[in-house]
Backbone of each chain as ProteinMPNN parsed JSONL, in Angstrom:
{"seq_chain_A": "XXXXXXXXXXXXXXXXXXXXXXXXXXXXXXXXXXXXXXXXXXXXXXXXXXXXXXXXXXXXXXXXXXXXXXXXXXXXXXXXXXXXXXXXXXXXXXXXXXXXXXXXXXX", "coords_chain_A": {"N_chain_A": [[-22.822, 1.89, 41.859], [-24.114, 3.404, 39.119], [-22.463, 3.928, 36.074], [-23.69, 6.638, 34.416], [-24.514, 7.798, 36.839], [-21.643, 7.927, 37.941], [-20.592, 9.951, 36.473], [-22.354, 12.25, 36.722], [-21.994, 12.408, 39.081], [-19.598, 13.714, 39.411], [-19.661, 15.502, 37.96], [-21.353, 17.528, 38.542], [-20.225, 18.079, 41.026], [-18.864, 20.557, 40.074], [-16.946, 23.575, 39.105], [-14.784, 23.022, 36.503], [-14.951, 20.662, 34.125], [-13.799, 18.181, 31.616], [-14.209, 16.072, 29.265], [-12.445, 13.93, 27.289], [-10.868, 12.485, 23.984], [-7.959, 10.675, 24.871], [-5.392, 11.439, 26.756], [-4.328, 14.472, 28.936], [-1.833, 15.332, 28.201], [-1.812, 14.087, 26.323], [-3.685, 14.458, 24.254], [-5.893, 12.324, 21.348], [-7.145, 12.723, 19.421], [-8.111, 15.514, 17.069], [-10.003, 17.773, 18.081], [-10.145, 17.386, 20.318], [-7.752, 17.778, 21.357], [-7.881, 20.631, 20.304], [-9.566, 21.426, 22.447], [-8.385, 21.437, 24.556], [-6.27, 23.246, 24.327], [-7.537, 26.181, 23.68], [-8.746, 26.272, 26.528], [-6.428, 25.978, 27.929], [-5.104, 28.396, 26.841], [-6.76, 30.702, 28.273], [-6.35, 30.365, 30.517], [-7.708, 28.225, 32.064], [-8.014, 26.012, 34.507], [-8.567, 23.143, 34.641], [-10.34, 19.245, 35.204], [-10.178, 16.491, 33.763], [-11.072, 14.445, 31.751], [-10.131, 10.791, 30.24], [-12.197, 9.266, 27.431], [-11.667, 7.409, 26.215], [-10.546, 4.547, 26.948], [-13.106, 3.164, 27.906], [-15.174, 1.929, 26.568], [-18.705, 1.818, 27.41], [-18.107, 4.0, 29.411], [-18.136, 6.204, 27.627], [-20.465, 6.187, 26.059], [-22.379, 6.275, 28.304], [-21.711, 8.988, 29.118], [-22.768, 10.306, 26.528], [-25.543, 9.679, 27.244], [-26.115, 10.716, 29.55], [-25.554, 13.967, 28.947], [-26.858, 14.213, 26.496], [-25.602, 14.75, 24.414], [-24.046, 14.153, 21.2], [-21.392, 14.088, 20.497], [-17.32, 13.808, 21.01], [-15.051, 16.202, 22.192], [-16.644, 16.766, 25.443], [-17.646, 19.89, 26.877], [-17.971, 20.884, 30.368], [-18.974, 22.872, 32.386], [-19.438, 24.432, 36.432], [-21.285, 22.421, 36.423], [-23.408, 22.477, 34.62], [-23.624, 21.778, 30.611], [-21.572, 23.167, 28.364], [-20.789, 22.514, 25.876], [-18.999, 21.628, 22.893], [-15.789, 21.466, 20.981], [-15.826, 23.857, 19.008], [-17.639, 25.527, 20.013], [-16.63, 26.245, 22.229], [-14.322, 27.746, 20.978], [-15.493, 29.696, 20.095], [-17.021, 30.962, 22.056], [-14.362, 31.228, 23.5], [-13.387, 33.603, 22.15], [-14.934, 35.205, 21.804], [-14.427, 36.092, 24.256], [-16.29, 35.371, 26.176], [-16.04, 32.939, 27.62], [-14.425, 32.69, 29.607], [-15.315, 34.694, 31.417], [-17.619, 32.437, 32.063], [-16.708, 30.891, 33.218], [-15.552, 32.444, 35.389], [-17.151, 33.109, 36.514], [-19.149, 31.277, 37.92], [-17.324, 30.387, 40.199], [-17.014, 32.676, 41.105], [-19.958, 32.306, 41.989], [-19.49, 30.54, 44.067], [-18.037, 31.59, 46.036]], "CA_chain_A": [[-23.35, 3.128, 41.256], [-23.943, 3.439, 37.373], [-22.075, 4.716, 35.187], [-23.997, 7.532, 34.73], [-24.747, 8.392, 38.427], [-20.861, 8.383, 38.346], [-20.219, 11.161, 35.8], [-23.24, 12.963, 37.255], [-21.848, 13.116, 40.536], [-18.053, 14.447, 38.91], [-19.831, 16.617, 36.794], [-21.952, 18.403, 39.868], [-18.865, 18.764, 41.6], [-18.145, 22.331, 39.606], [-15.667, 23.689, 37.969], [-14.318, 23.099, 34.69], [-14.488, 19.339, 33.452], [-13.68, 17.942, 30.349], [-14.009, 14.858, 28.739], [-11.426, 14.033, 26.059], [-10.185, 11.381, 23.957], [-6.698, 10.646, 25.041], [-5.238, 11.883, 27.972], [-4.061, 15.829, 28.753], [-0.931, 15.286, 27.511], [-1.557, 13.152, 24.825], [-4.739, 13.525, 23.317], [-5.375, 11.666, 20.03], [-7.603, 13.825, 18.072], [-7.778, 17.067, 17.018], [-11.283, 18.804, 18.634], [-9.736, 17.2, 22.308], [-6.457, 18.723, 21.501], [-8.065, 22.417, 20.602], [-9.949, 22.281, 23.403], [-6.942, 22.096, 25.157], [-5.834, 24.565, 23.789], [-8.382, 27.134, 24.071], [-8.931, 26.245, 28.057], [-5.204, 26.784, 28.066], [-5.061, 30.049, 26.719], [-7.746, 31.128, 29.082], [-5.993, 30.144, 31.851], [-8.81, 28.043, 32.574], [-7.682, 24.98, 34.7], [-9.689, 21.875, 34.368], [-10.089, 18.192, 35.408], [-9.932, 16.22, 32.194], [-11.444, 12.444, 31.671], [-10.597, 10.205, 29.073], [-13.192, 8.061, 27.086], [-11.138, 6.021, 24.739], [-10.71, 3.297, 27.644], [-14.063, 2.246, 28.668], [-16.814, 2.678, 25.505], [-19.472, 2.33, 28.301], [-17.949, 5.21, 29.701], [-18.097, 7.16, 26.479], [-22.096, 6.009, 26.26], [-22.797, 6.931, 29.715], [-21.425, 10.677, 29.043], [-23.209, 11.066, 26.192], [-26.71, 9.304, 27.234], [-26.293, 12.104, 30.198], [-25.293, 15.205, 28.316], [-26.982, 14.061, 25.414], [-24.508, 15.305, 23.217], [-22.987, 13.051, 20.393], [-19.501, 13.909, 20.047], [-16.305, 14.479, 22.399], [-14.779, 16.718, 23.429], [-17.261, 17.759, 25.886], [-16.937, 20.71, 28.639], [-18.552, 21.019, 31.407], [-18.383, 24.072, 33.385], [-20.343, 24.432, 37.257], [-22.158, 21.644, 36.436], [-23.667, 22.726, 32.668], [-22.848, 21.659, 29.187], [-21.124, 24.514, 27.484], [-20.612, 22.413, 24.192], [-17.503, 21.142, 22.126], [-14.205, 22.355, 20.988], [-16.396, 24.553, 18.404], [-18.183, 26.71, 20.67], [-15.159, 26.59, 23.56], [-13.269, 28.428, 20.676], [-16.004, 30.77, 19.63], [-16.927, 31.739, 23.374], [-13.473, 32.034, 23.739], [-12.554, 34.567, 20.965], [-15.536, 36.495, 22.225], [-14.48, 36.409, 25.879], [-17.258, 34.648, 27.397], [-15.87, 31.576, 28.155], [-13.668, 33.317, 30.559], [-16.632, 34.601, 32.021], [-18.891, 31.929, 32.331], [-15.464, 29.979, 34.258], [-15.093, 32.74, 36.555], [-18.603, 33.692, 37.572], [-18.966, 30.037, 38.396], [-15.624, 30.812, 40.853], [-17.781, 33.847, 41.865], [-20.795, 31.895, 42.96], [-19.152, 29.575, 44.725], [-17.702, 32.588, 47.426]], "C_chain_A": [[-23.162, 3.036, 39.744], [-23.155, 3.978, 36.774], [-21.952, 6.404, 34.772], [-23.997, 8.923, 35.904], [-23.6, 9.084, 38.654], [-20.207, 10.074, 37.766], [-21.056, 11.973, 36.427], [-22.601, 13.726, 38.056], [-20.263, 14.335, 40.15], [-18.479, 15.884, 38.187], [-20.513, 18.181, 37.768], [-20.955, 19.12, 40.808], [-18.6, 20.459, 41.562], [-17.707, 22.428, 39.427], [-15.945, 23.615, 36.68], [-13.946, 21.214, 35.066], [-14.894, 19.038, 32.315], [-13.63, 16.297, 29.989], [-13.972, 14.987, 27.728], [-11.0, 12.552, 25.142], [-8.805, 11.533, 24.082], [-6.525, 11.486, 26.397], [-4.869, 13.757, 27.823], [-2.766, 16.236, 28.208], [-0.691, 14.635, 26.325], [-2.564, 12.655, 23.802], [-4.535, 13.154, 21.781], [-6.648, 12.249, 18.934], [-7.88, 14.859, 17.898], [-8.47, 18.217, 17.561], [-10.605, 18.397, 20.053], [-8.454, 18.389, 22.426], [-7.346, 20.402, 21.524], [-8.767, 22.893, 21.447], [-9.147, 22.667, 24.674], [-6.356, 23.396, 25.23], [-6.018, 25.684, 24.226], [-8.254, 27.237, 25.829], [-7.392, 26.457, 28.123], [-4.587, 28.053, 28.106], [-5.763, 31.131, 27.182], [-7.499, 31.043, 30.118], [-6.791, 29.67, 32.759], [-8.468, 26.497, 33.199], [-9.129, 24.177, 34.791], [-9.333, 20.578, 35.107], [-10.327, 17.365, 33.833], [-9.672, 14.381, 32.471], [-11.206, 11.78, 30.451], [-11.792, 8.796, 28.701], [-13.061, 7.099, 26.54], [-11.365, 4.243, 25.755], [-11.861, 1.994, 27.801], [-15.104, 2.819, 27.902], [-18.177, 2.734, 26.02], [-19.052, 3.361, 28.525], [-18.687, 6.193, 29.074], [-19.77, 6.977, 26.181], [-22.836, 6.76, 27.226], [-22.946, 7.937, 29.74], [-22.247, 10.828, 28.294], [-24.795, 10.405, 26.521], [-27.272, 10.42, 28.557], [-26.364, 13.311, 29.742], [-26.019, 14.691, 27.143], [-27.03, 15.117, 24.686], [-23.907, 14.356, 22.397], [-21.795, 13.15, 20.237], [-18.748, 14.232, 21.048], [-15.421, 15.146, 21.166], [-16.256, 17.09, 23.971], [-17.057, 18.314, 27.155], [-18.286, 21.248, 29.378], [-18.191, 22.473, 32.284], [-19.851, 24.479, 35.102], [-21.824, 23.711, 37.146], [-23.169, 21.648, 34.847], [-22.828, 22.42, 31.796], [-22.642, 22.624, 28.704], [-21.147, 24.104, 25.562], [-18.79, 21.288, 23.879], [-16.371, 22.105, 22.163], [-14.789, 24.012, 19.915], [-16.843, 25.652, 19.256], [-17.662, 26.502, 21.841], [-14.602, 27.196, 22.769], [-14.042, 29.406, 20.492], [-16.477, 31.616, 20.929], [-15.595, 32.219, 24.021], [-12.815, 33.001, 23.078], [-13.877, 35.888, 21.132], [-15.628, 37.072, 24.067], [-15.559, 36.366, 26.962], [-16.958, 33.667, 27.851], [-15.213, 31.616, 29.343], [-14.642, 33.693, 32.165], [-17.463, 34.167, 32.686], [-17.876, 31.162, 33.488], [-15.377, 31.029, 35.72], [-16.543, 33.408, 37.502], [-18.976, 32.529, 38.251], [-18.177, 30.316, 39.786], [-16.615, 31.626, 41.643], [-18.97, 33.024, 42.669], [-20.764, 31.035, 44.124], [-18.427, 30.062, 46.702], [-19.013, 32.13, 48.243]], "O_chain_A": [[-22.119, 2.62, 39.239], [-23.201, 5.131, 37.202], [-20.983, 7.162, 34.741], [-23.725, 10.123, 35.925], [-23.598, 10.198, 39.179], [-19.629, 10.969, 38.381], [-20.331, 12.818, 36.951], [-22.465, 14.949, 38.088], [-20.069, 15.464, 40.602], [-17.856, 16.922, 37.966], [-20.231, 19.375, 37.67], [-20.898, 20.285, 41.201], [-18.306, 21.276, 42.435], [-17.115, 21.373, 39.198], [-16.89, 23.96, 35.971], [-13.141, 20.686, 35.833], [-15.982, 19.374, 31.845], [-12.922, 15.499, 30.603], [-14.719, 15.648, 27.008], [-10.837, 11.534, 25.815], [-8.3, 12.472, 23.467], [-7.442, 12.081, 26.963], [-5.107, 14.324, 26.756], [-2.594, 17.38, 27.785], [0.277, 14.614, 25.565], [-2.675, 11.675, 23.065], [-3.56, 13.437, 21.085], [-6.757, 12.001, 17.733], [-7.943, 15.435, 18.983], [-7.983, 19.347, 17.622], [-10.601, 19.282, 20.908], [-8.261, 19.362, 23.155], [-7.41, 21.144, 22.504], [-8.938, 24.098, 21.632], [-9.165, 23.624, 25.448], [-6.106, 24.256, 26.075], [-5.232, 26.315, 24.932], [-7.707, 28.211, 26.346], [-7.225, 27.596, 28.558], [-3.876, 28.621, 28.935], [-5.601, 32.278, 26.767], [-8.253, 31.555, 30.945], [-6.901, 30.128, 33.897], [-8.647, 25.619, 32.355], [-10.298, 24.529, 34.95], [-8.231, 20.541, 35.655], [-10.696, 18.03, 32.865], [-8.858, 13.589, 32.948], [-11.957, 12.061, 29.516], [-12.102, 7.804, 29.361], [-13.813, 6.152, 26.31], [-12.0, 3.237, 25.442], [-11.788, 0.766, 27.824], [-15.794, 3.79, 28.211], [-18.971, 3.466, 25.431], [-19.584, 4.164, 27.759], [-19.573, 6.888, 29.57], [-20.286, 8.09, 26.085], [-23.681, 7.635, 27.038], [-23.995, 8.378, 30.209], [-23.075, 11.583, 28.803], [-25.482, 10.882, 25.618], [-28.417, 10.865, 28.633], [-27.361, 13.92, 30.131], [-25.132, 14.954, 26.331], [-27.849, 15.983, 24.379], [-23.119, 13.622, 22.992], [-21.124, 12.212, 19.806], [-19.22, 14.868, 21.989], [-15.188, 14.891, 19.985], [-17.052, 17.628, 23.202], [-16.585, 17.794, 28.166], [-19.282, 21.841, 28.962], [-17.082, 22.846, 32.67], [-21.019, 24.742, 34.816], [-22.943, 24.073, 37.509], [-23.45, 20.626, 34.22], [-21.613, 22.598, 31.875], [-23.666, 23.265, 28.469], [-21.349, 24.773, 24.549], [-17.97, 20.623, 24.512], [-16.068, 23.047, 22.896], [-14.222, 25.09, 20.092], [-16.298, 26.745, 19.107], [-18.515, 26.617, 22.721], [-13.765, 27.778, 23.459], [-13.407, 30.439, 20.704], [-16.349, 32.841, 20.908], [-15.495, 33.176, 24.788], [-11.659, 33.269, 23.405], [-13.823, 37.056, 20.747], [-16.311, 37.841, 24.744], [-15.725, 36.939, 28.039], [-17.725, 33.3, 28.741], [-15.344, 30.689, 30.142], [-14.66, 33.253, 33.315], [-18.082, 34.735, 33.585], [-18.348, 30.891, 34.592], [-15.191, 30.584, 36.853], [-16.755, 33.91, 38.606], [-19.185, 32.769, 39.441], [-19.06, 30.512, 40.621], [-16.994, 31.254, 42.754], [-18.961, 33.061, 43.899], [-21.661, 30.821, 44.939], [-18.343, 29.492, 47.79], [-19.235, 32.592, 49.362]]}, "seq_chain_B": "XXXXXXXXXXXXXXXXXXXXXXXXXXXXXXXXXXXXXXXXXXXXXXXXXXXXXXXXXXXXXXXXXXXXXXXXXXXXXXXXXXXXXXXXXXXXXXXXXXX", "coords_chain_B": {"N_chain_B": [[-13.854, 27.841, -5.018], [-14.717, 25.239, -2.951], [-15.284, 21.854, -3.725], [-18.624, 20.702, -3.567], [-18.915, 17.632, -1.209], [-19.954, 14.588, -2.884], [-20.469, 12.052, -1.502], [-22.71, 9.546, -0.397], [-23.376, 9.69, 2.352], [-23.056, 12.806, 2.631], [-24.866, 13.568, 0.752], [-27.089, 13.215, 2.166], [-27.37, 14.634, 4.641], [-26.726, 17.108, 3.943], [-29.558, 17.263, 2.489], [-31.341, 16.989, 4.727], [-30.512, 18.958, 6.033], [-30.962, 21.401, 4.145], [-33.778, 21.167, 4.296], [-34.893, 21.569, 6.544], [-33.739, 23.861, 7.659], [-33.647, 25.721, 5.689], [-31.322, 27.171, 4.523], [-29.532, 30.058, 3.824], [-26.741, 30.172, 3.415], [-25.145, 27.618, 2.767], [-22.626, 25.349, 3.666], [-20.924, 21.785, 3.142], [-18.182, 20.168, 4.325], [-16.067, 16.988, 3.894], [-14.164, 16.218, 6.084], [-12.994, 13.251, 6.741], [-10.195, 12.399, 5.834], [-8.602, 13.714, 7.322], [-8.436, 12.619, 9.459], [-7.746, 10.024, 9.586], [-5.443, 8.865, 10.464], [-6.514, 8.992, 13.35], [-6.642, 6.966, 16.579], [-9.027, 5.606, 16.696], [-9.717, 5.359, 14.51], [-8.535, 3.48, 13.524], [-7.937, 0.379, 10.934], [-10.412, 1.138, 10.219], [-12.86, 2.123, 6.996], [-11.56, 5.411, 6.602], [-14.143, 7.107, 5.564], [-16.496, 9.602, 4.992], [-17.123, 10.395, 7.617], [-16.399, 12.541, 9.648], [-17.503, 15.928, 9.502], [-17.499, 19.042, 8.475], [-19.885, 21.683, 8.524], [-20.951, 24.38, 7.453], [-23.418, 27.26, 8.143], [-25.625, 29.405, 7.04], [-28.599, 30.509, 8.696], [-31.738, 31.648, 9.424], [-33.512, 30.575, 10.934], [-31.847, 30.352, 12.858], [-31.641, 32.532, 14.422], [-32.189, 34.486, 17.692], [-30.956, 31.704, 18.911], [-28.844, 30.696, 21.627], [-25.652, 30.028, 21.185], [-25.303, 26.919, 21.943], [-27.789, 25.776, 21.778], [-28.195, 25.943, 18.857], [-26.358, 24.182, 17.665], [-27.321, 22.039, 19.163], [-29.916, 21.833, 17.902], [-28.93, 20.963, 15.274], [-27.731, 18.966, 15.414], [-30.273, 17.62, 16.28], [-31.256, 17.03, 14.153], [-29.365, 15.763, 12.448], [-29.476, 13.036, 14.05], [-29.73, 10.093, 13.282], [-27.883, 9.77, 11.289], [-25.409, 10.658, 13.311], [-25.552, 8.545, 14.721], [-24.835, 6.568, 13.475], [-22.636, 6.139, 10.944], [-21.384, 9.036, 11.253], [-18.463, 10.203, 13.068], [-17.919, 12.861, 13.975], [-18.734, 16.759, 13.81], [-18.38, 19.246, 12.889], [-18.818, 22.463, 13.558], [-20.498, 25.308, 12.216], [-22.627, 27.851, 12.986], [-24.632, 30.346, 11.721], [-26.728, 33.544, 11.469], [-28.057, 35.017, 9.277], [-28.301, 37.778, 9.683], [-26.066, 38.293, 11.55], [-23.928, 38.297, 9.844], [-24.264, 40.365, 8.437], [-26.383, 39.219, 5.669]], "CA_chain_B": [[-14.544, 27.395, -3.895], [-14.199, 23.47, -3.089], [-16.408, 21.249, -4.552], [-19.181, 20.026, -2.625], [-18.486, 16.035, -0.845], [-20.932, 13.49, -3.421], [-20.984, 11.08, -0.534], [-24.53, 9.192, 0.334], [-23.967, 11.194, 3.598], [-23.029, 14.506, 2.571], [-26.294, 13.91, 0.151], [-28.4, 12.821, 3.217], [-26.856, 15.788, 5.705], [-27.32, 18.456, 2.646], [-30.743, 17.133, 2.136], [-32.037, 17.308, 5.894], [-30.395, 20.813, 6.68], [-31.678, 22.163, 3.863], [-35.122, 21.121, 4.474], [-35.487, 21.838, 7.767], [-33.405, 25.242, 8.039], [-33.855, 26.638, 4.371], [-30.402, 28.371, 4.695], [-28.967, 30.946, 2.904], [-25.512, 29.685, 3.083], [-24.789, 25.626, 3.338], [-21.31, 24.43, 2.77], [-20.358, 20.61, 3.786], [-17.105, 19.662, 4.157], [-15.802, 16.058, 4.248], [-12.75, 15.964, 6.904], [-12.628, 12.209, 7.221], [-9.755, 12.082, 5.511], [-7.429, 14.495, 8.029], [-9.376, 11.95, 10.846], [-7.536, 8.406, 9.116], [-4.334, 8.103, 11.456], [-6.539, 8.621, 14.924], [-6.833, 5.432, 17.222], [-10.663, 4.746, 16.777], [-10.215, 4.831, 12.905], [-7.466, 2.56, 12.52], [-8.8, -0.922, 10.424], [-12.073, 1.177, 9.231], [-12.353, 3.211, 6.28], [-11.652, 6.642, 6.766], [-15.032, 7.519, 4.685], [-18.042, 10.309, 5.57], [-17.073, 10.199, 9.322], [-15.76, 13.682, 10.019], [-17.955, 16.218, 8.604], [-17.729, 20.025, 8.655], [-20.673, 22.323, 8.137], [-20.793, 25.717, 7.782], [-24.655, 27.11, 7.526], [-26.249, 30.611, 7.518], [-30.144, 30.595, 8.624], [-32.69, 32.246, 9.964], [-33.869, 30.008, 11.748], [-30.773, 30.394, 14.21], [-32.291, 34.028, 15.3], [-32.639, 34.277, 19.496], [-30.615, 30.806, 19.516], [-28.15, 30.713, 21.556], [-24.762, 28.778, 20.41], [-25.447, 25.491, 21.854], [-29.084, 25.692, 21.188], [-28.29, 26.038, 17.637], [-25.626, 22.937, 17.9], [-28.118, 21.146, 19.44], [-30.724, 21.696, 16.858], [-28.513, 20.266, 14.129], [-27.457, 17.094, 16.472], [-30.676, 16.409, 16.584], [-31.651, 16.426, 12.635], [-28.948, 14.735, 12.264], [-29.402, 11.917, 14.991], [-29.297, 9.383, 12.14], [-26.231, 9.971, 10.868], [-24.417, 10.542, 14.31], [-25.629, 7.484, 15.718], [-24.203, 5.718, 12.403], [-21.36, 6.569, 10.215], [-20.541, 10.038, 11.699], [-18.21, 10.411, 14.241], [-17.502, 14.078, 14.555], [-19.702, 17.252, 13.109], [-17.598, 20.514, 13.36], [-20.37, 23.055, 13.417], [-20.4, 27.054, 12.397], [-23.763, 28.301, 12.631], [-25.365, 31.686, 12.128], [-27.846, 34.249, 11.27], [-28.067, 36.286, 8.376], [-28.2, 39.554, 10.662], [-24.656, 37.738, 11.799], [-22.77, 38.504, 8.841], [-24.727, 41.483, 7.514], [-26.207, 39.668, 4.635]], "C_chain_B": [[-14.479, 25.373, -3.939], [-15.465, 22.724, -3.284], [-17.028, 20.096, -3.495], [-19.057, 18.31, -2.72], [-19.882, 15.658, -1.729], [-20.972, 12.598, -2.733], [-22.276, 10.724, -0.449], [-24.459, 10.112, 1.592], [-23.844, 12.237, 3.854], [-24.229, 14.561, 2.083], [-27.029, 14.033, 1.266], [-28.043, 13.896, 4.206], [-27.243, 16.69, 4.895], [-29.088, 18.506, 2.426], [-31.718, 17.72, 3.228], [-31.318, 18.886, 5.772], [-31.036, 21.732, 5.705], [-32.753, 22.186, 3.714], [-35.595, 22.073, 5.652], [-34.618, 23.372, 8.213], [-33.335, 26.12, 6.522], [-32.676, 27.888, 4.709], [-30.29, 28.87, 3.755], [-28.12, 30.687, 2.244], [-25.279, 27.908, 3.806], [-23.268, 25.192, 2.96], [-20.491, 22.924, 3.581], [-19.096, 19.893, 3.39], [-16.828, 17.729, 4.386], [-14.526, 15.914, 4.57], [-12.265, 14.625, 6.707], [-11.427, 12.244, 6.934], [-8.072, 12.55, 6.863], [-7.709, 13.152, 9.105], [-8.435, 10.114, 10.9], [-6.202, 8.105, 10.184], [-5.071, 7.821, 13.01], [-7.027, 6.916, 15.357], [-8.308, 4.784, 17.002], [-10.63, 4.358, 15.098], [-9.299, 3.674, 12.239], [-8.59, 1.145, 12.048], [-10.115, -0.319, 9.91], [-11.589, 2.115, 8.148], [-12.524, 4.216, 6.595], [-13.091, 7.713, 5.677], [-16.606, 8.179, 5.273], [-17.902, 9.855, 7.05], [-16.939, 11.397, 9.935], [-16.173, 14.751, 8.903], [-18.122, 18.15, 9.11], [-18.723, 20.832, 8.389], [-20.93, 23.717, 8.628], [-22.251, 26.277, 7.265], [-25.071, 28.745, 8.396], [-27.848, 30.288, 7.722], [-30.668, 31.11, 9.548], [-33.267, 31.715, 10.687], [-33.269, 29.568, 13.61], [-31.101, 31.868, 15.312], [-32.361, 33.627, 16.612], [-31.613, 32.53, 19.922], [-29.416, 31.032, 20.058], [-27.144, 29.456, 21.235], [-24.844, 27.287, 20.618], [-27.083, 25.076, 21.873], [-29.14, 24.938, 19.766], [-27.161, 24.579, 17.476], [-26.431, 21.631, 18.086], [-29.415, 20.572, 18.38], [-30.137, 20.491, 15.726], [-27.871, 19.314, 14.348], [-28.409, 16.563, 15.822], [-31.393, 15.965, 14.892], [-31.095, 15.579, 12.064], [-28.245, 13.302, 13.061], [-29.09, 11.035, 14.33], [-28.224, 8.826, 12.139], [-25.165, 9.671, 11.77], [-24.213, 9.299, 15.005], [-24.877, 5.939, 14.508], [-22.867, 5.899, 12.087], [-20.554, 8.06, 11.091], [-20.218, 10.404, 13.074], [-17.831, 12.226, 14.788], [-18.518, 15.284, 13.597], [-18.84, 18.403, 13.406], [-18.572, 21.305, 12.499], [-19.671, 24.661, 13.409], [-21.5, 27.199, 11.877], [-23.965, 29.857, 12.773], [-26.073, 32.282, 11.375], [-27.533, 34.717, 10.103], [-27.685, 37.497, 8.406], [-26.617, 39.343, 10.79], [-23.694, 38.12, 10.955], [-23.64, 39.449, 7.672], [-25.505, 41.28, 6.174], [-27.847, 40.034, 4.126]], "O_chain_B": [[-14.234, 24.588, -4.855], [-16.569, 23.144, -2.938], [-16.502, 19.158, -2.896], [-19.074, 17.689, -3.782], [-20.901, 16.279, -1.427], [-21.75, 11.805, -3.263], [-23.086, 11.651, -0.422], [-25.233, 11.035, 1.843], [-24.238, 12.814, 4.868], [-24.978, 15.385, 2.607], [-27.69, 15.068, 1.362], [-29.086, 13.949, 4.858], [-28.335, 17.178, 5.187], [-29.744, 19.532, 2.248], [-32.592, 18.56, 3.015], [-31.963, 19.835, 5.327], [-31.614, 22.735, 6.122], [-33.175, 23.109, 3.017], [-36.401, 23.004, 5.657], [-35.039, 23.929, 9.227], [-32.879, 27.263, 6.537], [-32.899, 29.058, 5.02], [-30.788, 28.428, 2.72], [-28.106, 30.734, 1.014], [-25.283, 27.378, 4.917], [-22.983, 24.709, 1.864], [-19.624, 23.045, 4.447], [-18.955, 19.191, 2.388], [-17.61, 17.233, 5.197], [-13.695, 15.566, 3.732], [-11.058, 14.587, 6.472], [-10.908, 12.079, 8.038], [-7.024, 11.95, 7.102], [-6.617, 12.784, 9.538], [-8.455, 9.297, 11.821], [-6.113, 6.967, 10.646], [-4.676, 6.948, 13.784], [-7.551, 6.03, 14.683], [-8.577, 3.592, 17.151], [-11.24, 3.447, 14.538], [-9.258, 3.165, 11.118], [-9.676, 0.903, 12.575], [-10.894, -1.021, 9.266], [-10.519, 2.724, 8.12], [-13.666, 4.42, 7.008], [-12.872, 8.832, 5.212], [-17.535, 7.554, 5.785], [-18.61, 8.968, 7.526], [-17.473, 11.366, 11.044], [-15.66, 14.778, 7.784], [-18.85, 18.444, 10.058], [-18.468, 20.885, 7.186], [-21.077, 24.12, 9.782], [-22.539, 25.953, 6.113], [-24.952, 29.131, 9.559], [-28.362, 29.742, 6.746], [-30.094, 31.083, 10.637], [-33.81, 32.51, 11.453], [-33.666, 29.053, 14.655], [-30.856, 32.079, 16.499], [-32.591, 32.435, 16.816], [-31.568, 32.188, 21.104], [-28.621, 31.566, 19.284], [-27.499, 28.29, 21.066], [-24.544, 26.482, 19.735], [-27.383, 23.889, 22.008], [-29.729, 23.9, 19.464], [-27.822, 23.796, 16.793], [-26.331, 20.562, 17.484], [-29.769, 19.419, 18.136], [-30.708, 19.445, 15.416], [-27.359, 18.712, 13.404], [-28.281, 15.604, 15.061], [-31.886, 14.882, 14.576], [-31.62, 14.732, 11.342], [-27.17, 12.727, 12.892], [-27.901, 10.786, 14.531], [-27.715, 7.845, 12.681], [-24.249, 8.882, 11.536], [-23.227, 8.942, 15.652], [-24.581, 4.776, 14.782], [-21.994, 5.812, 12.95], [-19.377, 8.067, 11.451], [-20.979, 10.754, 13.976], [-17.533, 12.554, 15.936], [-19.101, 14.777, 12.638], [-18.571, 18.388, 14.607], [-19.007, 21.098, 11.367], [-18.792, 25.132, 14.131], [-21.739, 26.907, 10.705], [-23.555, 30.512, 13.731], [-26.255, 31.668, 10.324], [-26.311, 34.814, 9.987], [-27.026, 38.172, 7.616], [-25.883, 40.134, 10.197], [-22.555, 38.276, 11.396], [-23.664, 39.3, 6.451], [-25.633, 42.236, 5.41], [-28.053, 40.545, 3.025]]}, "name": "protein", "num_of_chains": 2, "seq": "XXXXXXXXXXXXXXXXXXXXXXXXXXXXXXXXXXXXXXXXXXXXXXXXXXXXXXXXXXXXXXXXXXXXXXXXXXXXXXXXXXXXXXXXXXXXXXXXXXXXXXXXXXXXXXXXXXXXXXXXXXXXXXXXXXXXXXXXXXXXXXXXXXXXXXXXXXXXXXXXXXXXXXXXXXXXXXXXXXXXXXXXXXXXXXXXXXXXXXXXXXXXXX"}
């Protein structure tokens, strides 16, 4: 299975996933860390991939989401965005929202 | 107020956004420098990689936030697919901030 296919299928799954550089305890730059953050302070649990390992990987994600930069979050299968607009949906209390109506459709 | 980055790619990022969104308010930061200890930058120069932009326009009306993200990805495809590794983005309207 490709690359692709594989994030696809992780990403379909649902929920809240994130792909980060560095791990959840230890990312290594500063938009992975605040999205940490943010999904932290939201009480928004996640699964959480890093890309540093495997720069296919990090291709793959964004030739799917085409999106250029990490962090990116995933939520019930949609791109929500970066650490930028994960902090600004969360300071207007949609991000909360969009995590638990997800949750909701899933009843 | 801090004095706009003279970089070739702050010029070439300044140039496209304000063509193509005729903002109100443009201000481009050059982060790289906070960016020089992480693991991908070690051995390169820390130079025009990490680029903040803060931009009022009208052209953001009805978008929503990753619309408007997306927009300014893709003007500056270029760039991203070159030298810049990160774009920390604050977009909005005019109406947005009353002016």
């Amino acid at each position: 299975m490709s690359l692709e296919k594989q994030i696809k299928n992780e990403i379909e799954k649902g929920g809240c996933v994130v792909f980060i550089k560095g791990s959840y305890e230890n990312a290594t730059c500063k938009f992975s860390k605040s999205i940490i953050e943010t999904l932290n302070q939201q009480g928004i649990t996640c699964r959480y991939f890093d890309v540093l390992p495997n720069l296919e990987f990090k291709q793959a994600l964004k030739n799917y989401s085409n999106w250029p930069t990490i962090p990116q979050l995933f939520i019930n299968g949609k791109l929500i965005g970066g650490c930028d607009i994960a902090s600004e949906l969360a300071s207007n209390g949609q991000l909360k929202n969009i995590f638990l109506n997800q949750n909701q459709n899933q009843k | 107020m801090a004095q706009a980055p003279t970089g070739p790619i702050a010029r070439t990022i300044f140039t496209k956004l304000t063509n193509y969104f005729k903002p109100v308010q443009l201000k481009i930061i050059d982060e790289s420098s906070q960016h020089a200890s992480h693991v991908a930058m070690r051995g390169q120069q820390s130079i025009e990689t990490h680029f903040k932009v803060e931009m009022v326009s009208e052209k953001f009306e009805g978008m929503n936030i990753i619309t408007r993200h997306r927009q300014v990805y893709g003007i500056l495809d270029e760039e991203l697919k070159t030298s810049v590794h990160a774009l920390s983005l604050k977009l909005k309207t005019p109406s947005e901030l009353n002016l």
